[in-house]
C-alpha positions in Angstrom: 19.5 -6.4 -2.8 17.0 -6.3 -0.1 16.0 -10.1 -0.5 19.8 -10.8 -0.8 20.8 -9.1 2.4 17.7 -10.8 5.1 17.5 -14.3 3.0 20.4 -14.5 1.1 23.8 -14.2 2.2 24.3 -10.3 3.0 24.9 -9.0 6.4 21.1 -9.5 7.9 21.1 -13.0 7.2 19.5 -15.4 9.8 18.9 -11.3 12.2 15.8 -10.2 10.7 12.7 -12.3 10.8 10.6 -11.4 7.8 8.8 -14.8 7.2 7.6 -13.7 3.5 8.8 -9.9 2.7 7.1 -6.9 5.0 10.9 -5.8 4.9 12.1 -7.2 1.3 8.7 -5.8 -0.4 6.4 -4.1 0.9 8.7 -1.4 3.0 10.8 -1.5 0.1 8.0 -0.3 -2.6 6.7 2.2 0.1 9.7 3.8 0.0 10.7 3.3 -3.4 7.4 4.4 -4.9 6.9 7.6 -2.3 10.6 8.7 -3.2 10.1 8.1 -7.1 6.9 10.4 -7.1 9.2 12.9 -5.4 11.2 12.7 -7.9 8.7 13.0 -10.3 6.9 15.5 -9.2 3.2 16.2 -8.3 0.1 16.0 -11.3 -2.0 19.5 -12.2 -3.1 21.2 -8.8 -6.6 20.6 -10.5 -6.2 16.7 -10.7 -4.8 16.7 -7.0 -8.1 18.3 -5.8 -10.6 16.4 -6.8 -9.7 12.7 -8.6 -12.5 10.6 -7.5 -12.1 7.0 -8.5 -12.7 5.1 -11.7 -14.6 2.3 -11.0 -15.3 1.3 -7.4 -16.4 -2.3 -8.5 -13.2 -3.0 -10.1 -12.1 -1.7 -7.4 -13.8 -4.1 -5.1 -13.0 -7.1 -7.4 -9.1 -5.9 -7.4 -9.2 -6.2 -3.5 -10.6 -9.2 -3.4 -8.1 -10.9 -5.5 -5.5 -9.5 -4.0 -6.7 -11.1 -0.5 -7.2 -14.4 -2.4 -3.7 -14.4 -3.7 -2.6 -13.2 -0.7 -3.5 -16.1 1.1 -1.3 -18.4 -1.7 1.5 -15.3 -0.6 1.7 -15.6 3.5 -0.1 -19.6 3.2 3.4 -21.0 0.4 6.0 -19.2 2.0 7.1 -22.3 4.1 6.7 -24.6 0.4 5.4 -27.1 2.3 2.3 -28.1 4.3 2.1 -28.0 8.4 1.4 -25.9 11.1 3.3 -22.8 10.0 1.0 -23.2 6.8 -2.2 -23.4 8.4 -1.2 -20.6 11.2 -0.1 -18.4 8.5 -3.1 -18.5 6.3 -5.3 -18.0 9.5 -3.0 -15.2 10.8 -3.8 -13.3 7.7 -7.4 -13.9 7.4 -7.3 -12.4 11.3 -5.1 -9.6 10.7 -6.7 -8.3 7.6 -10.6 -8.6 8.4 -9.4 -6.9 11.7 -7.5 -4.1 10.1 -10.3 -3.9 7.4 -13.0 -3.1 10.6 -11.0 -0.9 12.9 -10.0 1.2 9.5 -13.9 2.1 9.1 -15.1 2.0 12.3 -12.7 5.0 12.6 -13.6 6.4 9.4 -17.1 6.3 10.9 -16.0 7.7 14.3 -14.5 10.9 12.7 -15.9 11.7 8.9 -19.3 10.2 10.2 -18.9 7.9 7.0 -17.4 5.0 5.5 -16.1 4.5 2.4 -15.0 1.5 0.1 -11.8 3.2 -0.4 -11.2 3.3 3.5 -12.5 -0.2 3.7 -9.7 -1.6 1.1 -7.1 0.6 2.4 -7.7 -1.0 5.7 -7.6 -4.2 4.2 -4.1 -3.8 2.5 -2.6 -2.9 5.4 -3.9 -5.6 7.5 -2.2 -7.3 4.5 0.8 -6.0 4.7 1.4 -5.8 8.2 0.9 -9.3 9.4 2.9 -10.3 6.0 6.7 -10.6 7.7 5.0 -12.7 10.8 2.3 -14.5 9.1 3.4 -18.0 10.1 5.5 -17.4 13.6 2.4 -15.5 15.1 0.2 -16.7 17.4 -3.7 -15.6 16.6 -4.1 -13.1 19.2 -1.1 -11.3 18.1 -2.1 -11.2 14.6 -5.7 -9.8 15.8 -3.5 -6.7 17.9 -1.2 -6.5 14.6 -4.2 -5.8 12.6 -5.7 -3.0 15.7 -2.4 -1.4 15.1 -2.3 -1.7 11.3 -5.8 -0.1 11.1 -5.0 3.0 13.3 -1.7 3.9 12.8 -1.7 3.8 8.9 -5.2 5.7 9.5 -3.6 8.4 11.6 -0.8 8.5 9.1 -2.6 8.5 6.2 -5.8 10.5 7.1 -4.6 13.2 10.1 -0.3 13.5 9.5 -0.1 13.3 5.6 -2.4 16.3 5.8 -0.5 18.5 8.0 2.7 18.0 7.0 4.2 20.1 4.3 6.4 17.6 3.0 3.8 14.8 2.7 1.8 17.3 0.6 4.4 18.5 -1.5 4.7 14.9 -2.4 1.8 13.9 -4.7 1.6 10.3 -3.5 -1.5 9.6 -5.0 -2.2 5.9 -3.6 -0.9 6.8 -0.1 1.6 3.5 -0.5 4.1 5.6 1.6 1.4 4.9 4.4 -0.1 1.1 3.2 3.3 0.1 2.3 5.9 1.8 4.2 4.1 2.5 7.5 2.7 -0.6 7.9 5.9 -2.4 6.8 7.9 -0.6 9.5 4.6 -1.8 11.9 4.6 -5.9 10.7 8.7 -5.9 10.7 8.7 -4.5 14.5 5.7 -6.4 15.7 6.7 -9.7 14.9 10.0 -8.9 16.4 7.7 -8.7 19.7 5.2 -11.4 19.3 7.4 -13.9 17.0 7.4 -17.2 19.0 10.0 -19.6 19.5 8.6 -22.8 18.8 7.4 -21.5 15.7 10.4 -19.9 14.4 12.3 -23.5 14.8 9.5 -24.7 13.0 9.8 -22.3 9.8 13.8 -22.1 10.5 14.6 -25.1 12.4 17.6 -23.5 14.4 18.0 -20.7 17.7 19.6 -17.9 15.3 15.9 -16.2 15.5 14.4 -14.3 18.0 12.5 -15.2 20.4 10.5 -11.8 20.1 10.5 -9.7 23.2 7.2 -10.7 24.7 8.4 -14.0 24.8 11.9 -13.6 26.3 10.8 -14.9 29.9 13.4 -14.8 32.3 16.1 -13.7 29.4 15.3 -9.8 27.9 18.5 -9.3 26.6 17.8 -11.7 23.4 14.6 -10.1 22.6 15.7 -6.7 22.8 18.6 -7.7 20.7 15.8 -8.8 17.9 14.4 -6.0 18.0 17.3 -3.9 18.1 17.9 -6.3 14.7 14.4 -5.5 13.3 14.7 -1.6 13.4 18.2 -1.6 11.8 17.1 -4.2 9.0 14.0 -0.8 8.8 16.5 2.0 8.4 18.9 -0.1 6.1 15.7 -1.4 3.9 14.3 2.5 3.6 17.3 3.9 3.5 18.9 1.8 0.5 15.5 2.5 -1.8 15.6 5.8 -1.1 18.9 6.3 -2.1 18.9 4.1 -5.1 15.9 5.1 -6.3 16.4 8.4 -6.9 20.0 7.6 -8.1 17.4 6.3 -11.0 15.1 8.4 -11.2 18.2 11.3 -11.8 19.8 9.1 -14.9 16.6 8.7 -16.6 15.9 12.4 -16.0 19.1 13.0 -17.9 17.5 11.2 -20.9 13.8 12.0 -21.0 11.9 14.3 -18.2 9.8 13.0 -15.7 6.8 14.9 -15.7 4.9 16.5 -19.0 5.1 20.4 -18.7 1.8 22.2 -17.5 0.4 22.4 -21.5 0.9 18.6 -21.6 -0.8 18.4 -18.7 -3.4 20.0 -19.3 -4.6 17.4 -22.1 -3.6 14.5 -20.5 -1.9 11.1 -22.4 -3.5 12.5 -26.0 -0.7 15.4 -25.9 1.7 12.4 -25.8 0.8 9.1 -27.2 -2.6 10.6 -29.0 -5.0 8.6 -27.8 -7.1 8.2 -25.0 -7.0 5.5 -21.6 -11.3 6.4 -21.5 -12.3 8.1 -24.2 -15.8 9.7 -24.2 -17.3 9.9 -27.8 -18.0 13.7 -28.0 -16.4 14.7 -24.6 -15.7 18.4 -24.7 -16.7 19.1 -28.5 -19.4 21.6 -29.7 -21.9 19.6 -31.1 -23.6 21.2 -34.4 -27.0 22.4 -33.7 -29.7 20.0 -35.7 -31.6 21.8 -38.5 -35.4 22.5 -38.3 -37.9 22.8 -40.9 -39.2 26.8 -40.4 -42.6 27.4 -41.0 -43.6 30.4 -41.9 -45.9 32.5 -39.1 -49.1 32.3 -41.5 -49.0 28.7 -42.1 -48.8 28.1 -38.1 -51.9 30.5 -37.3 -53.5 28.2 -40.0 -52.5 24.8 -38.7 -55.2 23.6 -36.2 -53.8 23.8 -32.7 
């Protein structure tokens, strides 16, 4: 519905510039996947204090697919070759690598650390922010999209989503509200300001986009009326998951629950499916003691030292 609405032919149609989905995929998941887990409700209050990762190199290789691909993501969108292509592949290389490094350096500015986890959650939403602008950017912009991208999710993620009650009643375990949502809302309403003309008749090849505020010389009233058009394409994106959503979420609860009871819990997927994701031969069993040969005290006082 979102796609149909800002490329197809609903009511946002040739209004919203979201060259290749920060609107139609990413804000939508956010949303989608913060309300579900609502919803659903949170894991054992012992998982939600301490869940360190799996595997941090998986990790690592994950994120760096997901970069790679993501360049084939922003880079297609225009299904052909030219400018838009080139500027969009770049545009993303900027934003990330920039949101990637303002991520940690604040990580290292605050927690006197940084992580790998902060590092790729910088990353993805460098990602996603520069994702509905990729290609009608110019580089500079996309190197202030990723600044923002980098601290705002950050401040989110790390300083709000830790004060608010309602973030924490939420067990969003990924923080995709923040990489997803947040930096959606960011990319959709940044390239409503930095989108240039030439390049949207490039992607588009007509005047029913933009131009984005900061290039409105001489004429504001078109760019704020972009804008205006970004925010409402925001609330009505957000607004529709959220809704539907938990529409689902309520007729599936009418068939099976959402969330094991606390026993359930408690063992994890064996109480359900009996068997294990990472099973650990011997985890949590009392192992036998072994049996050893007893010598009597005489024979050991015998027995040469």
């Amino acid at each position: 519905v979102g796609a149909f609405t800002i490329w197809g032919y609903g009511f946002l149609q040739h209004k919203i510039i979201d060259y290749a989905g920060g609107y139609v995929i990413h804000l939508s998941s956010g949303v989608a996947g913060f309300t579900a887990a609502y919803w659903v409700g949170p894991r054992h209050s012992h998982d939600r204090q301490h869940f360190p990762p799996n595997n941090i190199i998986q990790i690592l290789g994950g994120a760096g697919f997901l970069w790679l691909g993501w360049t084939g993501f922003n880079g297609g969108s225009p299904l052909s070759a030219g400018l838009v292509t080139s500027l969009a592949v770049i545009n993303t290389h900027i934003c990330t690598a920039t949101s990637l490094l303002v991520w940690l350096a604040l990580d290292m500015a605050v927690y006197k650390k940084s992580s790998v986890i902060g590092a790729v959650q910088g990353m993805i939403t460098g990602l996603v922010c520069i994702t509905p602008g990729a290609g009608l950017v110019d580089p500079w912009a996309a190197a202030l999209m990723g600044v923002m991208s980098g601290s705002i999710p950050w401040y989110t993620m790390m300083n709000l989503h830790r004060k608010s009650a309602f973030f924490q009643s939420v067990d969003d375990t990924l923080g995709v509200f923040h990489t997803h949502a947040v930096a959606g809302v960011l990319g959709g309403l940044l390239s409503g300001l930095f989108a240039k003309p030439k390049l949207l008749n490039l992607m588009y090849g007509n005047d029913v986009y933009g131009p984005g505020l900061l290039h409105s010389r001489g004429h504001i009233h078109p760019g704020l009326k972009q804008m205006a058009y970004q925010f409402v394409g925001a609330v009505f994106i957000a607004a529709w998951n959220a809704v539907v959503t938990s529409i689902i979420c309520l007729v599936i609860s009418r068939i099976v629950n959402l969330r094991m009871d606390e026993e359930a819990l408690e063992v994890g997927d064996d109480a359900v499916h009996g068997e294990e994701a990472y099973a650990l031969w011997g985890d949590g069993e009392r192992m036998p003691k072994p049996r050893r040969l007893r010598i009597p005290l005489i024979c050991r006082r015998l027995m040469p030292t």
